[in-house]
N, C-alpha and C positions, 0 to 999 in steps of 0.2 A: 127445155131439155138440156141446155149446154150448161147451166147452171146446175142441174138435177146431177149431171154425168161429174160435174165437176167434185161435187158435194160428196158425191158415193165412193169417187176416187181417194178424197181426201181422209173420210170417216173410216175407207178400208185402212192405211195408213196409222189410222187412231187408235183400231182395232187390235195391230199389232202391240202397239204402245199399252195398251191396257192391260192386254192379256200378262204380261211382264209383274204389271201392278197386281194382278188377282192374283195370278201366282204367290206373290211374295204377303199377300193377306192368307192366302190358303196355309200354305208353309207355315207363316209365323202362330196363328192359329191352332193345326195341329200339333206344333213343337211345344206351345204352352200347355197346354192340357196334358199332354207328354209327359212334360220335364215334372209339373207338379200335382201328378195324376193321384197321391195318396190327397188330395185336397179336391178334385174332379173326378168323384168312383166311376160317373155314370159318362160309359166310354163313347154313348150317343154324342154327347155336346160339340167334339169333335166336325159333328158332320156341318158345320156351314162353312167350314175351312175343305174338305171334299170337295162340296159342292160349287167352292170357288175354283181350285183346279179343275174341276170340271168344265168350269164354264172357261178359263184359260187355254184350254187343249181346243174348246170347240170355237174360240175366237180367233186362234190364226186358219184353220180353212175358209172361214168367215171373210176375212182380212184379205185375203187372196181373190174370193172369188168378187167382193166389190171391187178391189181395182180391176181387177180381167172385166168385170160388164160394163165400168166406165171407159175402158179403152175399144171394147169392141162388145155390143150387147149379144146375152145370146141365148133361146127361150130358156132351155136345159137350168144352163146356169142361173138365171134368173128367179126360175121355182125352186130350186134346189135353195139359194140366198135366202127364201121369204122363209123354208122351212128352217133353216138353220136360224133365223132370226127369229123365231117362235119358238124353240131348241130354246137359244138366249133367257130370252125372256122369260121362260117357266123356269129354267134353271137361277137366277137374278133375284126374282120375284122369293124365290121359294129359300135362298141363301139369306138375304136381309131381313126376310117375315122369323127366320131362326133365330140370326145373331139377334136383333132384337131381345126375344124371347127368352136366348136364354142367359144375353145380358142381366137381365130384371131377376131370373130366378137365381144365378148362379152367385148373386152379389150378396143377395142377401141370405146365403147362406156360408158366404165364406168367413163371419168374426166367430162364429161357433166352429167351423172347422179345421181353424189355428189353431182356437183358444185349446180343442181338447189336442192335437198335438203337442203343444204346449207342454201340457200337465203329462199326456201319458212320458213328454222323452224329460219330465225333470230327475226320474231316480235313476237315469243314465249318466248321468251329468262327472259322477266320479270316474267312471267310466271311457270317459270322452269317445264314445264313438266316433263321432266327427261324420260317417256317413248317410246317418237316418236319413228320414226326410226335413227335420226341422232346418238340421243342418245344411241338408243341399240348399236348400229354401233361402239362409240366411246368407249364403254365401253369395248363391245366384244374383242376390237382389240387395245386397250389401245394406241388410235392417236387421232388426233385434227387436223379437217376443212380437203380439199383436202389435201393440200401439206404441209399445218404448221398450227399455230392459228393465220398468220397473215390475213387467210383466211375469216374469220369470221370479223376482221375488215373491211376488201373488202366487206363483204355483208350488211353492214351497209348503212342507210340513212339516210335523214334529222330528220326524226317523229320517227325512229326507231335507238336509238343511240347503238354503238357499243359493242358489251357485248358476252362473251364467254362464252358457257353451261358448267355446273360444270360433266360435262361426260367426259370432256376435262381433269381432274385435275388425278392427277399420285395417286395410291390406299394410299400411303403411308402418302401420305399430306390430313389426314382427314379435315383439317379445310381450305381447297381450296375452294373458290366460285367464280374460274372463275374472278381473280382479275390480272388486268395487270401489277400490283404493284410485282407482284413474278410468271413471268412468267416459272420460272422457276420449280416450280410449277404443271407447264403442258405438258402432253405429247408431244415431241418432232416432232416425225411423222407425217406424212400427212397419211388417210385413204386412198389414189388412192394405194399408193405404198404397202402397204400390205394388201390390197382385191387383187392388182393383184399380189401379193406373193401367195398371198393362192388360187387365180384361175388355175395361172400358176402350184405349185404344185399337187391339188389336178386331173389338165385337163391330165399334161403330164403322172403321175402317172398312172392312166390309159392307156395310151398312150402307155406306154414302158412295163408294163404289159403284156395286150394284147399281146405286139409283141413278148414278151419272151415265153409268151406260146404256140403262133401259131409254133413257131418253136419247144419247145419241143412237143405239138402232131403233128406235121410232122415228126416228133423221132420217134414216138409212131406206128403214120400209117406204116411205113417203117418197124418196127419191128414184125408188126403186119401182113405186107403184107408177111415178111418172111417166118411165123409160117404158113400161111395159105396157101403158093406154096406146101407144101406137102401135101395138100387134092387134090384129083379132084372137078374142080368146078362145076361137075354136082351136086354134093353134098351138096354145101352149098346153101339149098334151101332157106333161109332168104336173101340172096342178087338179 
């Protein structure tokens, strides 16, 4: 039991410490699908980043009441903890079974979802809008066209001649305008390869999260089920 009490005190503690961490998976999550939403229509995908702050908000009441029942047990508290900790768990279970999910779907359709941004902003190009979404895109994540800037020469046609947005040009070469003459100049990158850097980190993140939690409140439950074999359970009238 001194062992058990010890354990619940320490993992309330832990709880805190996580919730920080979900947070900051949930947040980064919804701000991505956000920022480069004309490439994410489908405003579902969002929800495993939700369902992380959700599970963040309900971590520190969590976090509270393990260390209160390892300082002093108490039934209330105790059933209240096992539900909150099943709370957890559905919430966990049902975040990572997502980000998974729609890691997988979302990847594979993100080289077709450049490529036609791509082609629709090349007869803007004289233009220079500079705000579309390509642009935001290239700016954000300091790349050029899908896989290179030779991208943008592919998207070229007869009426509409070849020409590279100045979103493409590296911060440090203010006087870049997208000239083929110093391509060097321009971001090296293709934007597929790190949207799906940043989808892949931001999906599994979540992912492994999750999973490291379910297992410390399986810790939690176990220690918690310890404390609570020395009541009769005609007693614990909250369960």
């Amino acid at each position: 039991r001194s062992y058990a009490r010890f354990l619940l005190g320490f993992l309330g503690f832990i709880f805190w410490g996580t919730a920080a961490a979900q947070m900051f998976g949930g947040v980064s999550v919804i701000l991505m699908f956000n920022n480069y939403r004309s490439l994410f229509q489908e405003s579902y995908l969002s929800l495993p980043g939700w369902l992380a702050l959700a599970t963040a908000l309900t971590l520190l009441p969590t976090g509270i009441l393990a260390v209160s029942i390892s300082v002093k047990c108490s039934r209330n508290q105790q059933g209240t903890f096992m539900y909150l900790l099943l709370l957890l768990l559905c919430l966990e279970m049902s975040s990572a079974a997502l980000a998974c999910s729609y890691h997988v779907r979302t990847a594979s359709h993100l080289e077709s979802a450049i490529s036609y941004l791509v082609h629709q902003h090349n007869w803007t190009c004289s233009q220079d809008p500079g705000n579309s979404a390509v642009d935001v895109m290239q700016k954000k994540l300091k790349c050029c066209g899908v896989h290179n800037y030779t991208d943008w020469l592919k998207a070229s046609s007869l009426y509409h001649p070849a020409c590279i947005p100045e979103s493409c040009c590296k911060e440090k070469h203010s006087h870049c305008r997208g000239d083929l003459g110093h391509v060097e100049w321009l971001s090296e990158e293709g934007c597929l390869k790190k949207l799906e850097d940043l989808l892949c980190f931001s999906m599994l993140y979540i992912f492994w999260c999750c999973t490291v939690l379910s297992i410390l409140e399986l810790l939690a439950a176990v220690s918690n089920g310890i404390l609570m074999r020395r009541q009769p359970f005609h007693e614990l009238h909250i369960l």
